[in-house]
C-alpha positions as MATLAB code, in Angstrom:
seq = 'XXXXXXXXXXXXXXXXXXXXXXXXXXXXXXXXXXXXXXXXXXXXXXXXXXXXXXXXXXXXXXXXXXXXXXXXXXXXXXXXXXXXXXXXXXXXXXXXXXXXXXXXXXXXXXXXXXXXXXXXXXXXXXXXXXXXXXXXXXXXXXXXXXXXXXXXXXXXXXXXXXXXXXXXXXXXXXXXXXXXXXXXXXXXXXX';
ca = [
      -0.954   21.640   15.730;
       0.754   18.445   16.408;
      -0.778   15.376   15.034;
      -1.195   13.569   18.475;
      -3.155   16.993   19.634;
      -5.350   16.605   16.423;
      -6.208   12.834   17.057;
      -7.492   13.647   20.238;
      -9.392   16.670   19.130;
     -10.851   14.082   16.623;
     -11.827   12.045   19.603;
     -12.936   14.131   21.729;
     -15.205   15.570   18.819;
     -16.425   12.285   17.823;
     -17.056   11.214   21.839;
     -19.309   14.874   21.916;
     -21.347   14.047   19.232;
     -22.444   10.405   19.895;
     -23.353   12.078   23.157;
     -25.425   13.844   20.994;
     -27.045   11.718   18.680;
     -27.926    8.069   18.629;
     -26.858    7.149   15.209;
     -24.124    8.839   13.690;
     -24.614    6.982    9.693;
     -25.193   10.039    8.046;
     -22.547   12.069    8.933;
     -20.070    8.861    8.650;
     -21.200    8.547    5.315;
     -19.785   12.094    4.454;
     -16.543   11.006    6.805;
     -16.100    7.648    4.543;
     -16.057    9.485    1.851;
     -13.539   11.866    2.673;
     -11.124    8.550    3.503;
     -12.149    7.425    0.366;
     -10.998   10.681   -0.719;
      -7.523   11.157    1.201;
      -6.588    7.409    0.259;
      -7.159    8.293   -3.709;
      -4.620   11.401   -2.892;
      -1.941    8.738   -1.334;
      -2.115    7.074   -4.454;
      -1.994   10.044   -6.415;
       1.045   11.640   -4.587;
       2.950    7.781   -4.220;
       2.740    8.662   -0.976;
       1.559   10.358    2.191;
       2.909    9.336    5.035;
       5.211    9.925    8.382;
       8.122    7.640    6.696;
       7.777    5.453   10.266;
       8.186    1.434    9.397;
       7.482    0.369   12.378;
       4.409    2.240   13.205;
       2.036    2.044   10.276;
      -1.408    2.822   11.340;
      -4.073    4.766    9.808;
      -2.748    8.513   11.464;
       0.599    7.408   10.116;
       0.129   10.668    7.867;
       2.668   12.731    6.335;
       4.877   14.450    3.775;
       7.147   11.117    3.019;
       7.192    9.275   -0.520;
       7.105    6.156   -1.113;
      10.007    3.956   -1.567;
      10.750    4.369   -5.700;
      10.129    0.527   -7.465;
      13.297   -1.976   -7.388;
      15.436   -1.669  -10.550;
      14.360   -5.362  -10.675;
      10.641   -4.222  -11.006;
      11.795   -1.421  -13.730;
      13.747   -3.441  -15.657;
      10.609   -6.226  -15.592;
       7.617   -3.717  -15.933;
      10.057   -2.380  -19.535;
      10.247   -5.600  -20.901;
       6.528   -6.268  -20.453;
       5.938   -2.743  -21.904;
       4.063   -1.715  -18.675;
       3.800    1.823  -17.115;
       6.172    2.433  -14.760;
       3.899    4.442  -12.787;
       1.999    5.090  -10.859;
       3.039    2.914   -8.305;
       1.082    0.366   -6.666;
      -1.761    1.551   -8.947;
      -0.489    0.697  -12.440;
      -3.304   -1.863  -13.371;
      -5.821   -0.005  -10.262;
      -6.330   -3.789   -9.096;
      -5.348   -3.253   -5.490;
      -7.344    0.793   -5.025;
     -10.569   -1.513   -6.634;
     -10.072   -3.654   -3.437;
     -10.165   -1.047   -1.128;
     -13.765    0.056    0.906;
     -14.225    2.475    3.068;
     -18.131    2.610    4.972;
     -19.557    2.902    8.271;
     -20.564   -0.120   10.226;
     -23.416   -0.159   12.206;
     -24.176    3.714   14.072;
     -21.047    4.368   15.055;
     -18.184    3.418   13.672;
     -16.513    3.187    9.993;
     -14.750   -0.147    8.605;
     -11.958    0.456    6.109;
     -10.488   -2.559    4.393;
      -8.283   -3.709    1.584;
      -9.344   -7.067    0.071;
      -6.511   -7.654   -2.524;
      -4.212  -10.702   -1.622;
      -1.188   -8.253   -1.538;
      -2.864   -5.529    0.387;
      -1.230   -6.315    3.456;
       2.414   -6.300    1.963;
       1.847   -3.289    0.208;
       0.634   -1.493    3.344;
       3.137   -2.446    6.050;
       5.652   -4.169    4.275;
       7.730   -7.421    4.614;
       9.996  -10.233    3.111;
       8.546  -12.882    0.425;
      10.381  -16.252   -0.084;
       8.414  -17.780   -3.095;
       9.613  -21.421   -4.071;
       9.872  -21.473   -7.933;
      10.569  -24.834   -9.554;
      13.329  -25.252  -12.039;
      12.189  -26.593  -14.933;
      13.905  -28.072  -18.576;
      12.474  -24.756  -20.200;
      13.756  -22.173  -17.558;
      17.293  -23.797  -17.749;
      16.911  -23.438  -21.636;
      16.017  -19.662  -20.959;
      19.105  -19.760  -18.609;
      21.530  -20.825  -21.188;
      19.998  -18.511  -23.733;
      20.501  -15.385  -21.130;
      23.793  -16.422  -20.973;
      24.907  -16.720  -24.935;
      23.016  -13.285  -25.004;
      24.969  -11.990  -22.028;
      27.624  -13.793  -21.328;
      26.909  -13.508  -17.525;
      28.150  -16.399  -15.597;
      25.664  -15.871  -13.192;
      22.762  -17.287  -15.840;
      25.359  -20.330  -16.324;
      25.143  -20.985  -13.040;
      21.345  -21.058  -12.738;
      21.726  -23.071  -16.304;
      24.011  -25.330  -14.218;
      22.362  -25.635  -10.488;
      21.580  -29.360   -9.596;
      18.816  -27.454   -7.889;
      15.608  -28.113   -8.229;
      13.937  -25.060   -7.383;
      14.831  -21.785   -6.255;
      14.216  -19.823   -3.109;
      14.759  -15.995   -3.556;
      13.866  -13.542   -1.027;
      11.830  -10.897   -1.745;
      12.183   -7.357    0.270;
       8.674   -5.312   -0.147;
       9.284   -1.542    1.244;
       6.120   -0.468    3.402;
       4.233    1.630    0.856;
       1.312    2.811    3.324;
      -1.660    4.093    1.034;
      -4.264    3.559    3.743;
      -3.350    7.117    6.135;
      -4.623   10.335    6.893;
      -2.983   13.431    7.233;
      -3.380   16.352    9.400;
      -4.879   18.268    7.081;
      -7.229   15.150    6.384;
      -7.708   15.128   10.066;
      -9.061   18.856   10.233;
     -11.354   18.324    7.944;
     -13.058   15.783    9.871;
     -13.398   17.612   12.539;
     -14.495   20.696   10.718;
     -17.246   18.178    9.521;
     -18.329   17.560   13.008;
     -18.602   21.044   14.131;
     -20.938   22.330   11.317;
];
């Protein structure tokens, strides 16, 4: 079955059974924690999603990965001596963020409260301003004795006084459901 086919089953399910009953908590408690549940498994797998940038939305599910680190990020997570994995959930600050429970009688609230959630979810460019100071041109010229790459002589060098890189984030959508998660929703509602 088609995902679109199974959204609307979902809603049509959902629309019969507040029909039905007044105040749907109980069995959105059992539904939040299946999100809870298919959200740990897009962590788990790096990934679960439709691979679709520019449509990132909760039944963005799928079979895609996500996007490996930047060789940037490698080469900076080895020289701290940090795992290089899992991604997005090597120290588990942004999964603590996330909650997932129903608000009011009918309807559940699922939201990320980390300061990077957002840019981890859909994606986007950072341009940080770092200021160049006396001890990062020291580090500069040191890079470049080490290395002899011109490039950290030029930093060493810059009359600038601060730098402006920009930053490409890959969406890396951990907050989806899958058809399969889908199903099981439903199945949930028909018992």
């Amino acid at each position: 079955m088609l995902q679109s086919e199974i959204q609307k089953k979902l809603f049509d399910t959902y629309h019969q059974y507040q029909k039905q009953f007044d105040d749907l908590t109980p069995i959105l408690e059992v539904v939040s924690a299946l999100i809870e549940r298919a959200i740990s498994e897009n962590f788990d797998a790096r990934g679960r999603w439709d691979g679709n940038e520019n449509d990132i939305k909760i039944f963005s599910g799928g079979s895609q990965k996500w996007k490996a680190l930047a060789s940037s990020t490698k080469e900076k997570y080895q020289r701290l001596g940090w795992d290089l994995e899992p991604t997005l959930n090597r120290s588990k600050g942004l999964m603590s963020t996330i909650e997932v429970r129903p608000q009011g009688k009918s309807s559940i609230v699922i939201s990320a409260n980390s300061p990077y959630a957002a840019i981890h979810q859909f994606g986007g460019t950072l341009t940080p301003t770092i200021p160049i100071t006396s001890k990062m041109r020291k580090f500069f010229w040191a890079k470049f004795y080490e290395t002899g790459i011109e490039s950290w002589k030029a930093l060493a060098l810059t009359k600038k006084k601060e730098l402006k890189p920009v930053i490409q984030i890959p969406a890396r959508p951990y907050i989806t459901l899958t058809e399969d998660d889908l199903e099981e929703i439903i199945m949930l509602f028909q018992i």
